[in-house]
C-alpha positions as CSV (number, residue, x, y, z in Angstrom):
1,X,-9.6,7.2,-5.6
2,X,-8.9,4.2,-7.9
3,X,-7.6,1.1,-7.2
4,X,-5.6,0.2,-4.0
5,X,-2.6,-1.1,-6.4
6,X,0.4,-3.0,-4.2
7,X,2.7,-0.6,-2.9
8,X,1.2,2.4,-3.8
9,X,-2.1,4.2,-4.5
10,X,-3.0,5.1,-8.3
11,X,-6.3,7.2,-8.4
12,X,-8.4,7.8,-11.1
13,X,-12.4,7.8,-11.1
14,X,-12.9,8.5,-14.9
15,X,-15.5,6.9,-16.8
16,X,-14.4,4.7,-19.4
17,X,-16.0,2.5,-21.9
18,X,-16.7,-1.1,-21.1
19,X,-14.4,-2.4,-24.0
20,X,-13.1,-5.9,-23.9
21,X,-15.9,-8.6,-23.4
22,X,-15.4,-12.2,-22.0
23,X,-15.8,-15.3,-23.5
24,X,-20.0,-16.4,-22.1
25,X,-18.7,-20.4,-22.4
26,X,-16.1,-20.1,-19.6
27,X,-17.6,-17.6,-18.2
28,X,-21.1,-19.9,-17.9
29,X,-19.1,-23.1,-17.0
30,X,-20.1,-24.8,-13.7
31,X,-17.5,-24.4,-11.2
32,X,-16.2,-21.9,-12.8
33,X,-14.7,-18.5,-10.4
34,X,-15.2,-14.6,-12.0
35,X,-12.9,-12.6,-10.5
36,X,-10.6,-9.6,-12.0
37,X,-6.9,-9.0,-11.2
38,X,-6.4,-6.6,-8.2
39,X,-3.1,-5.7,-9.5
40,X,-3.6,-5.2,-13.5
41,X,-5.6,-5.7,-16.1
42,X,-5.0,-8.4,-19.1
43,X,-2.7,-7.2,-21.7
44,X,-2.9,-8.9,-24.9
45,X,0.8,-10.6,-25.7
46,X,2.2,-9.8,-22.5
47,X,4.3,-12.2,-21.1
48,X,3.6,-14.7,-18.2
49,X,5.8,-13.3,-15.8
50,X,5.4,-11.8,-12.5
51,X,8.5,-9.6,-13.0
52,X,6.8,-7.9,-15.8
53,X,5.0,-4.9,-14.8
54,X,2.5,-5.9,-17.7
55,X,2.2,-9.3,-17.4
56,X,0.2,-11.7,-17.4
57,X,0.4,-13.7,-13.9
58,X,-1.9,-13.8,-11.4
59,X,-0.5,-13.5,-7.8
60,X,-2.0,-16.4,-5.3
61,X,-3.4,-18.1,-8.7
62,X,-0.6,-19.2,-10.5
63,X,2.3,-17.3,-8.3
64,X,3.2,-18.2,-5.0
65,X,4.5,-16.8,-2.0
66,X,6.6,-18.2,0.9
67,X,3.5,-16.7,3.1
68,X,0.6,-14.5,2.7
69,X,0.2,-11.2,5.2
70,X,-2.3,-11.4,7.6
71,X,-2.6,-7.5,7.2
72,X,-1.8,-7.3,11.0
73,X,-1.5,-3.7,12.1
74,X,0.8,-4.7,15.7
75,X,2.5,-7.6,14.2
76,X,4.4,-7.6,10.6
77,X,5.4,-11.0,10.6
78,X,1.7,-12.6,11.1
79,X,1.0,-14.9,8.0
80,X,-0.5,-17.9,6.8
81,X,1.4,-20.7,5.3
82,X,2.1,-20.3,1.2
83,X,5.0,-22.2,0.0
84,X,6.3,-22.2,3.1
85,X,4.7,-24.9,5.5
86,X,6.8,-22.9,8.7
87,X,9.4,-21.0,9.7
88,X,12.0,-19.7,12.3
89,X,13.2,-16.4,13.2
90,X,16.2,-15.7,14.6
91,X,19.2,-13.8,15.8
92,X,16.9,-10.3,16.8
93,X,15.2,-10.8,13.3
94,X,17.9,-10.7,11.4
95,X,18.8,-14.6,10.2
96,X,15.2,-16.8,8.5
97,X,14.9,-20.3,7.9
98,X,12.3,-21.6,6.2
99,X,10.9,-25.0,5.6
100,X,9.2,-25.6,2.5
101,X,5.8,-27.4,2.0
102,X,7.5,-31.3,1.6
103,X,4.9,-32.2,-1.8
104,X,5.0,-28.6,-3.0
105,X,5.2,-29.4,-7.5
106,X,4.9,-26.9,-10.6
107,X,2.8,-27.8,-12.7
108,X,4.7,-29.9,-14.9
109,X,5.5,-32.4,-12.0
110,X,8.9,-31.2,-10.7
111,X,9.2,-30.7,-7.1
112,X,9.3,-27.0,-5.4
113,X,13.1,-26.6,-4.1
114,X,15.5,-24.8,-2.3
115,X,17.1,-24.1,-5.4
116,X,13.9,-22.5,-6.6
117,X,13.6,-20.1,-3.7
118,X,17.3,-18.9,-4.2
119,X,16.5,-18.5,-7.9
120,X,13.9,-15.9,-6.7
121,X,15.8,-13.8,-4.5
122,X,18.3,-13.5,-7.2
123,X,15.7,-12.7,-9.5
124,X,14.9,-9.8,-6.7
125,X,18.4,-8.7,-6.9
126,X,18.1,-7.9,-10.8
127,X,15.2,-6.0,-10.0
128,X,16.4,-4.0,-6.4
129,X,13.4,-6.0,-4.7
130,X,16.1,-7.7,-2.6
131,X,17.8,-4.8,-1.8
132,X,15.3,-3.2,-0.7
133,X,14.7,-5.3,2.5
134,X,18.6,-5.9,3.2
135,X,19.1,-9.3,2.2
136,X,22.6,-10.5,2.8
137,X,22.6,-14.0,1.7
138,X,20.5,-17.1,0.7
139,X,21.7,-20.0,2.0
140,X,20.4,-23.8,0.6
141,X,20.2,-26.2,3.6
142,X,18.5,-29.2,1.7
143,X,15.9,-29.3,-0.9
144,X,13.5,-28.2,1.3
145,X,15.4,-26.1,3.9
146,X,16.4,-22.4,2.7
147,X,18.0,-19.8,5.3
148,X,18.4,-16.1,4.4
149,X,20.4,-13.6,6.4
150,X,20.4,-9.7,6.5
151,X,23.0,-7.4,4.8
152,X,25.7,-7.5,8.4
153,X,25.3,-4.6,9.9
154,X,21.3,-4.0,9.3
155,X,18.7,-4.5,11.8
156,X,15.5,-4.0,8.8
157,X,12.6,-5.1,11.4
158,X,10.3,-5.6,8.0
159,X,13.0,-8.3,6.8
160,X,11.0,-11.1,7.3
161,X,7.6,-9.9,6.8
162,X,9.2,-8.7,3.0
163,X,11.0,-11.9,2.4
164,X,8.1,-13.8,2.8
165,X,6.1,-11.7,0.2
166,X,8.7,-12.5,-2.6
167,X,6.9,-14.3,-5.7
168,X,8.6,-17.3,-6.4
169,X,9.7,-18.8,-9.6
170,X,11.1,-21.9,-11.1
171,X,14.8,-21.6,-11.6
172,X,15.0,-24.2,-14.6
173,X,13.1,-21.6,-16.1
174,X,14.8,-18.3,-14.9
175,X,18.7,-19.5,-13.9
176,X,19.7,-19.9,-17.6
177,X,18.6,-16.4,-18.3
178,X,20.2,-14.8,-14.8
179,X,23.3,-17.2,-16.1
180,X,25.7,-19.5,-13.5
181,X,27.6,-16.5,-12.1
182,X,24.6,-14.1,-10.4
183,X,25.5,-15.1,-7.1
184,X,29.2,-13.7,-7.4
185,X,27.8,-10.4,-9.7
186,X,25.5,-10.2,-6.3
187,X,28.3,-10.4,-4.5
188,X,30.1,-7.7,-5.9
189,X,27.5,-5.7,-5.8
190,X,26.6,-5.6,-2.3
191,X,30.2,-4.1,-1.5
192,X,30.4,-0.9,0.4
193,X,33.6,-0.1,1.8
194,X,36.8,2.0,0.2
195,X,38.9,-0.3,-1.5
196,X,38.9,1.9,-5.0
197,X,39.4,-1.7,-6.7
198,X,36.4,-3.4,-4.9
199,X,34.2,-0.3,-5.6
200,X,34.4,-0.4,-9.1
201,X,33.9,-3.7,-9.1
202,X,30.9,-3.4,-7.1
203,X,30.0,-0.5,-9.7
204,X,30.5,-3.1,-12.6
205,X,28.4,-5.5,-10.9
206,X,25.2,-3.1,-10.3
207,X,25.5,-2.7,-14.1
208,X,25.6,-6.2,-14.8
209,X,22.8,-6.8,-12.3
210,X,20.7,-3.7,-13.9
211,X,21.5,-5.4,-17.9
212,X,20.2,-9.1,-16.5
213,X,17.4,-7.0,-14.4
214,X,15.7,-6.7,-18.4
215,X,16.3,-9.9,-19.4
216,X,14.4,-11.4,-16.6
217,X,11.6,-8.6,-17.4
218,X,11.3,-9.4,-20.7
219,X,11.6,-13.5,-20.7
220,X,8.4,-15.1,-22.1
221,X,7.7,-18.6,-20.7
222,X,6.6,-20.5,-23.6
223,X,3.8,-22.4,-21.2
224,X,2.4,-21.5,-17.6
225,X,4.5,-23.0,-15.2
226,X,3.1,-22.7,-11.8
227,X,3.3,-23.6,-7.7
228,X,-0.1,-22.1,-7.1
229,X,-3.8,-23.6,-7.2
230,X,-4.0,-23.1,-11.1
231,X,-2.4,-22.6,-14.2
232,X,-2.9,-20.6,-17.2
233,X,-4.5,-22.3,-20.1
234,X,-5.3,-19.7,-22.6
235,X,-5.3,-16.1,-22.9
236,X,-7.0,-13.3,-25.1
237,X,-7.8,-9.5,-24.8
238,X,-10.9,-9.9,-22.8
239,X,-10.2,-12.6,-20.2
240,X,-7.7,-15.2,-18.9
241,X,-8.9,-18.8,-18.1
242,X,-7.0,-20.7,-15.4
243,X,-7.7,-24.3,-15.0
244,X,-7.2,-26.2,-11.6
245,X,-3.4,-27.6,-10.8
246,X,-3.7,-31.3,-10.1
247,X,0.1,-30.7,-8.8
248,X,-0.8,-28.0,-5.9
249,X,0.2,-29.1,-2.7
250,X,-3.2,-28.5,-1.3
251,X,-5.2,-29.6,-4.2
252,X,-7.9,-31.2,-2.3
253,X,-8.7,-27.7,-0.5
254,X,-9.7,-26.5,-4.1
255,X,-13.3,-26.9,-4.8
256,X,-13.1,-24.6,-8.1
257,X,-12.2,-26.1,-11.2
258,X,-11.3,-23.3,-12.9
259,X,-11.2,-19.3,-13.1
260,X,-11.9,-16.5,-15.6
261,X,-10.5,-13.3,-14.9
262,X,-12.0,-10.6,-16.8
263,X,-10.0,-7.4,-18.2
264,X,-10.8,-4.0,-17.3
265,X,-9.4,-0.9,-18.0
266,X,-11.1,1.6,-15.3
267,X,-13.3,1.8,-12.1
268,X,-16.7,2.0,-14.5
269,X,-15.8,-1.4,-16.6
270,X,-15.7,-3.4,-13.1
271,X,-18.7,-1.7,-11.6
272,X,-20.9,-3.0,-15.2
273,X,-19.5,-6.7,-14.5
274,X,-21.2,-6.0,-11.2
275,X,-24.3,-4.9,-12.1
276,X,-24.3,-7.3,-15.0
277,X,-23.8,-10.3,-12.0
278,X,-20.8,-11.4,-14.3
279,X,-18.1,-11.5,-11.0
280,X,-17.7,-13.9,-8.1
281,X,-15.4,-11.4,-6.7
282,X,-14.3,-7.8,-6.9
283,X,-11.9,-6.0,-5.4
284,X,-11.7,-2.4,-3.5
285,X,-13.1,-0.1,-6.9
286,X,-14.2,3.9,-5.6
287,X,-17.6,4.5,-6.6
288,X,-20.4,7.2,-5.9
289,X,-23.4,6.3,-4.0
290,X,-25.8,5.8,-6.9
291,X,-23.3,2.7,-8.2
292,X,-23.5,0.6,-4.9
293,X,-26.7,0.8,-4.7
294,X,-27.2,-0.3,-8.0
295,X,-24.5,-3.5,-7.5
296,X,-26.3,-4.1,-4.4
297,X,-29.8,-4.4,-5.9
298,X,-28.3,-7.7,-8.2
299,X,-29.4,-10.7,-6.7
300,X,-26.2,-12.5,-5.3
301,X,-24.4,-9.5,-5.0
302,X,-22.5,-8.4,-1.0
303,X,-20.8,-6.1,-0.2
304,X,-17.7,-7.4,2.3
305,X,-15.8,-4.8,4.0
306,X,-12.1,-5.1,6.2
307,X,-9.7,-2.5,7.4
308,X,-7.5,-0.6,4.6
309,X,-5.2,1.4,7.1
310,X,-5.1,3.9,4.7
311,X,-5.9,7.5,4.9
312,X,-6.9,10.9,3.0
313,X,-5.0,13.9,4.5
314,X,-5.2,17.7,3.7
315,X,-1.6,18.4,4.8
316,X,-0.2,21.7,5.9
317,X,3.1,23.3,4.5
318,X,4.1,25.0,7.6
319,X,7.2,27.1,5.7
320,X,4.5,28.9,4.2
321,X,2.8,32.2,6.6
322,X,0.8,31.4,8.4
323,X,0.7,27.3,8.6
324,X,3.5,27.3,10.6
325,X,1.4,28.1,13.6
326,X,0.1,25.4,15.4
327,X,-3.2,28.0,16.0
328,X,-4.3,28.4,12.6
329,X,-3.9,24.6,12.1
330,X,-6.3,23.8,14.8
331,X,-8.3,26.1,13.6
332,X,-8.7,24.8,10.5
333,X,-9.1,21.3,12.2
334,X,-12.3,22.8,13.5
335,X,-13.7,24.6,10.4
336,X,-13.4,21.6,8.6
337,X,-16.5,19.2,9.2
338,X,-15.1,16.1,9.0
339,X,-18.7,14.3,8.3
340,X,-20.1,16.5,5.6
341,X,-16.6,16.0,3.8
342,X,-16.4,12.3,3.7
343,X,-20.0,12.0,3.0
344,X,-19.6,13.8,-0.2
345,X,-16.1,12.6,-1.4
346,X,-15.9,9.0,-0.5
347,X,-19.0,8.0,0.8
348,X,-18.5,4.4,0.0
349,X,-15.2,3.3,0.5
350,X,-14.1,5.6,3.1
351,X,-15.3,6.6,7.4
352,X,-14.6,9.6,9.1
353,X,-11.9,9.9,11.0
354,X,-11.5,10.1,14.7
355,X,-8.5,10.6,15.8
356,X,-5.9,12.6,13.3
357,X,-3.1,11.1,14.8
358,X,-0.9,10.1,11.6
359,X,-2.7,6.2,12.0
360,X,-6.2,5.1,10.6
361,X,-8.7,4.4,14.0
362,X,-8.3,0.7,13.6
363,X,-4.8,1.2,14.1
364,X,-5.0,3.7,16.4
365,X,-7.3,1.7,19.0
366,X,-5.1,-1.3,18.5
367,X,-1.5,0.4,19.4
368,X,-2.8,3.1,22.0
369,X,-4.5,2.6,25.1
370,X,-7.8,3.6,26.4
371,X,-6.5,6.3,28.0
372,X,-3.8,8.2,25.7
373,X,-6.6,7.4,23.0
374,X,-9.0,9.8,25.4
375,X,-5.9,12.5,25.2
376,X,-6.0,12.9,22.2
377,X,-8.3,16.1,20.6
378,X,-11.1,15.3,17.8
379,X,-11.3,18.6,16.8
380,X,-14.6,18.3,16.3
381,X,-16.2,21.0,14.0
382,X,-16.4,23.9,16.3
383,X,-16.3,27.3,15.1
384,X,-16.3,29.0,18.1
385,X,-13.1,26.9,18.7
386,X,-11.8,28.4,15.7
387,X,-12.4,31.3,16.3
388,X,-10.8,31.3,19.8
389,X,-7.6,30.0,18.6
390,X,-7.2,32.6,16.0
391,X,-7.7,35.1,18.0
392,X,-5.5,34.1,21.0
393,X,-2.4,34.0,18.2
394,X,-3.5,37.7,16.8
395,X,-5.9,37.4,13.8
396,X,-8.7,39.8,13.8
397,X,-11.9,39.5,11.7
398,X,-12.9,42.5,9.5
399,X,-15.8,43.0,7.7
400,X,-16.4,38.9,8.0
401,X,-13.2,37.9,6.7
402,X,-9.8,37.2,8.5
403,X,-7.2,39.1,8.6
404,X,-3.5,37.5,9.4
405,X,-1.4,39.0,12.6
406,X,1.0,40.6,9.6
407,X,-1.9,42.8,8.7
408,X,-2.7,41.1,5.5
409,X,-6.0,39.1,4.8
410,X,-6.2,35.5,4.3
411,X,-6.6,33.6,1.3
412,X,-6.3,30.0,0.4
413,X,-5.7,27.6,-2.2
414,X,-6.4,23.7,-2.0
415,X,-4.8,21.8,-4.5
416,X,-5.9,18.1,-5.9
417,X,-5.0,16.2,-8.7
418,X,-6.9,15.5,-11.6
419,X,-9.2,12.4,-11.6
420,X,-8.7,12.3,-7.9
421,X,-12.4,12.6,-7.4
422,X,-13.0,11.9,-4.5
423,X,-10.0,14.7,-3.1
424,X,-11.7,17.3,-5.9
425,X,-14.7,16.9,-4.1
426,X,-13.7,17.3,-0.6
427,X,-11.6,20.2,-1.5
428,X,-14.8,21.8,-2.7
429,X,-16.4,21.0,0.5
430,X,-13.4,22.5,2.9
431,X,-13.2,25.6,0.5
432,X,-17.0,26.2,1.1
433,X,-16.3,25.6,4.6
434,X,-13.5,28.1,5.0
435,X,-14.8,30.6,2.8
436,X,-18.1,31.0,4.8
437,X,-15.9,30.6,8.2
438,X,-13.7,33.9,6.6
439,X,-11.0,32.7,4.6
440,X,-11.7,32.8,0.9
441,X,-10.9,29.6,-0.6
442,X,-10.7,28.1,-3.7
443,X,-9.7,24.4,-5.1
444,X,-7.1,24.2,-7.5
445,X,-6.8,21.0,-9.7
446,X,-3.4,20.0,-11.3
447,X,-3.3,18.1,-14.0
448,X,-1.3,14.6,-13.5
449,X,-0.1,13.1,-10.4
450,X,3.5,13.1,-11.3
451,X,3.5,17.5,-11.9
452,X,1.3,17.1,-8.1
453,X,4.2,15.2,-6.4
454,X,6.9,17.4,-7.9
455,X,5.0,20.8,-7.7
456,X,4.2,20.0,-4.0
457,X,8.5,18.8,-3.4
458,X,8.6,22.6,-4.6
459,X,7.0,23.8,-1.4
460,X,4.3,25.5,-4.2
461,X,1.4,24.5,-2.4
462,X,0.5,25.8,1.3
463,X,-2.8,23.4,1.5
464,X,-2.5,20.3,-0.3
465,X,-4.3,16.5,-0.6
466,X,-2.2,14.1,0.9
467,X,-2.1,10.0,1.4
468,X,-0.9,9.5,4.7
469,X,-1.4,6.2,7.5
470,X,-0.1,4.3,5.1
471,X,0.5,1.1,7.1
472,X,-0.2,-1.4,8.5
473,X,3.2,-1.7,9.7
474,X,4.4,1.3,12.2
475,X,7.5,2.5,10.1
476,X,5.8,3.1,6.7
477,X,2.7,4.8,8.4
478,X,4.8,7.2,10.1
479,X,7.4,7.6,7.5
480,X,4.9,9.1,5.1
481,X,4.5,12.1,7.4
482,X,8.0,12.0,9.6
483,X,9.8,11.1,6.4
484,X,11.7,12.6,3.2
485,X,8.4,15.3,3.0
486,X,9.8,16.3,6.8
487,X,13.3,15.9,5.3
488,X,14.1,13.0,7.3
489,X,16.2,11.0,5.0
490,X,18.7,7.8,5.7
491,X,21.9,7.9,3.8
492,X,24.4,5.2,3.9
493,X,22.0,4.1,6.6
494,X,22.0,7.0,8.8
495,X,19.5,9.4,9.5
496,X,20.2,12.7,8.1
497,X,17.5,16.0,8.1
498,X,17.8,18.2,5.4
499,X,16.0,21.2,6.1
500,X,13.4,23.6,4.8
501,X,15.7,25.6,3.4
502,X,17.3,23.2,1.4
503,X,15.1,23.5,-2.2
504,X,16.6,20.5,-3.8
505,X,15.8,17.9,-0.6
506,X,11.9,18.0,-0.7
507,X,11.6,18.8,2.9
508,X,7.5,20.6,2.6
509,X,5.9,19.6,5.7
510,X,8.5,21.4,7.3
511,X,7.3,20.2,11.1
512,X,9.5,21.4,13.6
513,X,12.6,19.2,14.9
514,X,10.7,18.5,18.1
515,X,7.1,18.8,18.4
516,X,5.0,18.0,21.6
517,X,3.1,15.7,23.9
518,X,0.1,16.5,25.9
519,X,2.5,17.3,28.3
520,X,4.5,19.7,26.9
521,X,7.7,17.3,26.6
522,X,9.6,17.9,23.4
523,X,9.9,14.8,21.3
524,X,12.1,14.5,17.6
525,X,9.6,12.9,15.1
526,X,11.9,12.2,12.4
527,X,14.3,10.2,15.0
528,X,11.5,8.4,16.4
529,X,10.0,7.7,13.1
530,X,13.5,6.1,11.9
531,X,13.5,4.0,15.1
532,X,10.3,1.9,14.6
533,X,12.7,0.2,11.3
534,X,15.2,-2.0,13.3
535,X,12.5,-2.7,16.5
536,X,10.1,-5.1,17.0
537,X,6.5,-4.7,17.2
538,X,7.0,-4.5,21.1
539,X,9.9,-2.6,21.1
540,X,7.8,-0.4,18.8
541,X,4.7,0.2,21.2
542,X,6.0,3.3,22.8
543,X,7.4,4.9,20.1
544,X,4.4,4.8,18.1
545,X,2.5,5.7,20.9
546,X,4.5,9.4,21.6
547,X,3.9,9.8,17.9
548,X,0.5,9.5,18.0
549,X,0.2,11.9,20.9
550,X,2.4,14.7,19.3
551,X,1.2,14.1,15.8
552,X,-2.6,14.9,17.0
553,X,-1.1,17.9,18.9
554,X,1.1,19.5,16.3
555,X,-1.5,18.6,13.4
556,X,0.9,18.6,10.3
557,X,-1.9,17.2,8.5
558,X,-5.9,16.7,9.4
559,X,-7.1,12.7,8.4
560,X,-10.5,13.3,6.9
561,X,-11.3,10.3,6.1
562,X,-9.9,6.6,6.8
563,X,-10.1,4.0,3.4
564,X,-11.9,0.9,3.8
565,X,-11.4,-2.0,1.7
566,X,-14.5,-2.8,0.5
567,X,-14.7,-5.8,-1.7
568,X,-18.2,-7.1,-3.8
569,X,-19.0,-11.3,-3.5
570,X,-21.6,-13.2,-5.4
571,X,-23.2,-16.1,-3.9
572,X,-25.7,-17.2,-6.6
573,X,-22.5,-19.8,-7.6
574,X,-20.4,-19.8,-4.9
575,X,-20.9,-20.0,-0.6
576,X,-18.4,-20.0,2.3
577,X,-16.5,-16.7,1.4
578,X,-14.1,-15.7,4.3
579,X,-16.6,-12.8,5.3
580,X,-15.7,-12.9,8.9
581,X,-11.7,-13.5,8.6
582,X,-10.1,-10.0,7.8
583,X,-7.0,-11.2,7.8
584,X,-8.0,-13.6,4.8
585,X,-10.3,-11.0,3.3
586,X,-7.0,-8.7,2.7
587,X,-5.1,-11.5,0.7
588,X,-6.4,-12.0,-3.1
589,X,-9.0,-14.5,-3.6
590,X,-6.8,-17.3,-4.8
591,X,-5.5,-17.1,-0.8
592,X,-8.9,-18.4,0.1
593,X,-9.3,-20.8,-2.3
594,X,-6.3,-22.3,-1.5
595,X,-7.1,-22.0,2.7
596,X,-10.5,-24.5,1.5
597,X,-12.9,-21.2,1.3
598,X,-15.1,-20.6,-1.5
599,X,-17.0,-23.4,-2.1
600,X,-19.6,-23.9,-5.6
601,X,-23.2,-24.2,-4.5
């Protein structure tokens, strides 16, 4: 895989010139941070704007937050302070006040308000970012005091925790573009009831919001005008240098007077800055073997590692003969040696997994207890196991192959994606595996991600790499298995199943409506799933829980491998790196900085 971009995984191992180079003078200068951009590289005459998908803002650097994530796997509304100094929850989650930090300044000297924060959140509107989690209303208190409310009606239990992850902007820069009336074009927009004359107002008003959307995408601040720890001061193809802010609220935490991120444009460009010692700090980057060991032979050079709560699945279409039986699924669970497979395809940034119930272990051993953690089946590699459950549901081996209970034999496909690497390799691995088991296999490659995620909505792959514990919140971990792939969908904000035989729904997991516990009790995974969005973490304990249980014994999909976020320091120039604070370690570098870490030696 590539890259652990935010919100979504992009993967790519391809190797790619090193292209742009970086200026040795700032580079060289005392006190001086290396870092790249986690999120992008630098694109030359993009503009300084975090609402541009190319631009050139650096999130924790020069844009703030309300609050940065603690990455807690049981709690989604852990986080440390940003622009907010604290907060208050309220109402079941669904009403947020927050108080700002009191000497919180841009850059050019005006104070960090109320007004700014509102700005922002209408900003999110013309983008759907607000949308997205529910938000009703912003409401300024004083210039310090903001207090946001839900859409009525919604109980969204990630409200707060995506409120607080907002970037925040200055609205003398942004409210003249949005113009004086985008509260009441919000307004309209949020309407959802059957007054025809309302509707197509609200209809008129998306518009609008969609038309101001691109002007706020497009707006090119002439100068760098920021809340965070630095500030832009000049940019060119190969690198952006960020000086200090004497106006940060926290200034005298920041022991760096300036940073230089580098540009990249693939994995093999960042893993050169590390061998070359060029980089303070690198983010998660997929690599074979031969390349860490090569980093980790430069003096300085460490290798800091924290949970991703992210896994690699090879998921099961169970429409398709014979996946649907929970036998040849765990079989296959057995064939497939779960060590030799991550050992070969992600031997650096990924661990085997234990438990294959829909959650990464650290989640796992953190939600269940010691005992429903000891119910659950490794399906350890066992052929004999195998072997036994395909014969108890009617295959027969001829001639050392297998032969399906419909009297046909069995063949197999595994599909990846093209420069998915690390999934290209493991599918070679579990082919060889299956094929010597009995069940000629071969791995198919298909040639971009986007053809991969429509082909397999098509129900034309029976064994295909999939992405799954996508966390570390309950909701979107389970949601990527009990979701709209198990044709659980919420429209007008109920939950409606659309099933297999519905082409046009993308329902190709295809789990049964109930699937079971240890026990045998029946339990609806696509209810349960839709549950753990309007509960708290506690309330969410033993939902997750029977989830867990009936996802390891119905098996939709086996979790190879877990990700780890492994992350590269230097310490020839730098000392105190937050090595021991995972929490910290999961927020970008200028998080650190900012918290007093990261000191020049």
């Amino acid at each position: 895989m590539k890259k652990v971009l935010p919100l979504a995984l992009i993967a790519s191992l391809g190797v790619l010139a090193a292209g742009c180079g970086a200026s040795p003078t700032h580079s060289a200068a005392a006190q001086t941070f290396t870092t790249i951009d986690e999120a992008h590289g630098i694109t030359d005459g993009a503009p300084m704007n975090p609402f541009n998908t190319n631009g050139n803002s650096f999130m924790s650097f020069d844009v703030m937050q309300l609050g940065w994530f603690t990455n807690s796997a049981t709690n989604p509304n852990d986080f440390y302070p940003g622009l907010a100094k604290k907060w208050q929850i309220s109402d079941g989650g669904r009403t947020v006040t927050v108080w700002l930090q009191p000497n919180a300044k841009w850059s050019n000297g005006q104070p960090v308000t109320a007004q700014d924060v509102k700005a922002s959140m209408a900003a999110g509107f013309t983008q759907g970012n607000s949308q997205a989690f529910y938000l009703g209303s912003v409401k300024v208190i004083s210039p310090t005091e903001v207090q946001f409310t839900q859409v009525p009606g919604q109980n969204y239990n990630l409200f707060f925790n995506s409120l607080m992850q907002q970037p925040i902007i200055p609205a003398f820069e942004y409210d003249p573009i949005m113009g004086k009336n985008i509260w009441t074009i919000i307004d309209e927009s949020m309407y959802t009831g059957s007054n025809p004359a309302l509707k197509a107002l609200a209809t008129k008003a998306q518009t609008e919001l969609t038309n101001i959307g691109k002007s706020v995408v497009d707006y090119a601040p002439k100068t760098d005008i920021s809340a965070g720890p630095f500030l832009i001061k000049n940019l060119n193809p190969g690198e952006a240098l960020l000086v200090k802010n004497p106006d940060f609220y926290a200034a005298n935490k920041i022991h760096i007077k300036q940073v230089v991120f580098r540009n990249y444009t693939g994995n093999q460009q960042i893993w050169n800055y590390l061998i070359a010692g060029q980089l303070d700090m690198a983010p998660f980057t997929a690599m074979p073997t031969d390349i860490l060991h090569r980093i980790l032979q430069v003096k300085g050079n460490q290798e800091v590692v924290s949970p991703s709560y992210v896994g690699a699945a090879l998921a099961f279409n169970q429409g398709i003969y014979p996946y649907g039986m929970p036998a040849v699924r765990h079989a296959l669970a057995h064939v497939i040696n779960r060590d030799v497979v991550q050992k070969v395809a992600e031997p650096v940034v990924g661990t085997v997994s234990k438990y294959s119930d829909g959650m990464v272990d650290q989640a796992t051993e953190k939600w269940l207890t010691p005992a429903q953690i000891k119910e659950l089946n490794p399906y350890s590699y066992n052929l004999s196991e195998a072997t036994k459950e395909l014969e108890k549901a009617g295959f027969k081996k001829v001639n050392g192959k297998w032969m399906m209970p419909n009297g046909k034999p069995w063949t197999a496909t595994i599909y990846t994606v093209n420069g998915f690497s690390d999934w290209i390799e493991a599918a070679k691995v579990i082919s060889t595996e299956m094929t010597q088991f009995g069940i000629p296999t071969s791995p198919d490659i298909v040639s971009s991600y986007s053809e991969y995620l429509k082909d397999i909505a098509l129900d034309k792959y029976a064994l295909a790499f999939w992405i799954n514990a996508l966390g570390p919140e309950a909701y979107p971990t389970f949601q990527r298995i009990y979701g709209p792939n198990d044709g659980y969908n919420v429209v007008g904000g109920q939950l409606v199943y659309y099933p297999y035989s519905n082409k046009t729904e993308g329902n190709w997991v295809d789990s049964p409506q109930e699937i079971p516990l240890p026990n045998g009790k029946m339990v609806n995974p696509g209810q349960l799933t839709y549950d753990l969005n309007s509960l708290t973490a506690a309330q969410q304990r033993p939902i997750v829980q029977k989830l867990a249980l009936a996802t390891n014994e119905s098996l939709p999909m086996i979790t190879l491998w877990n990700y780890i976020n492994v992350q590269f320091i230097n310490t020839t120039r730098f000392t105190d790196f937050p090595v021991h604070n995972n929490g910290m370690l999961d927020n970008p570098p200028g998080v650190w900085i900012m918290s007093g870490y990261v000191q020049p030696k």
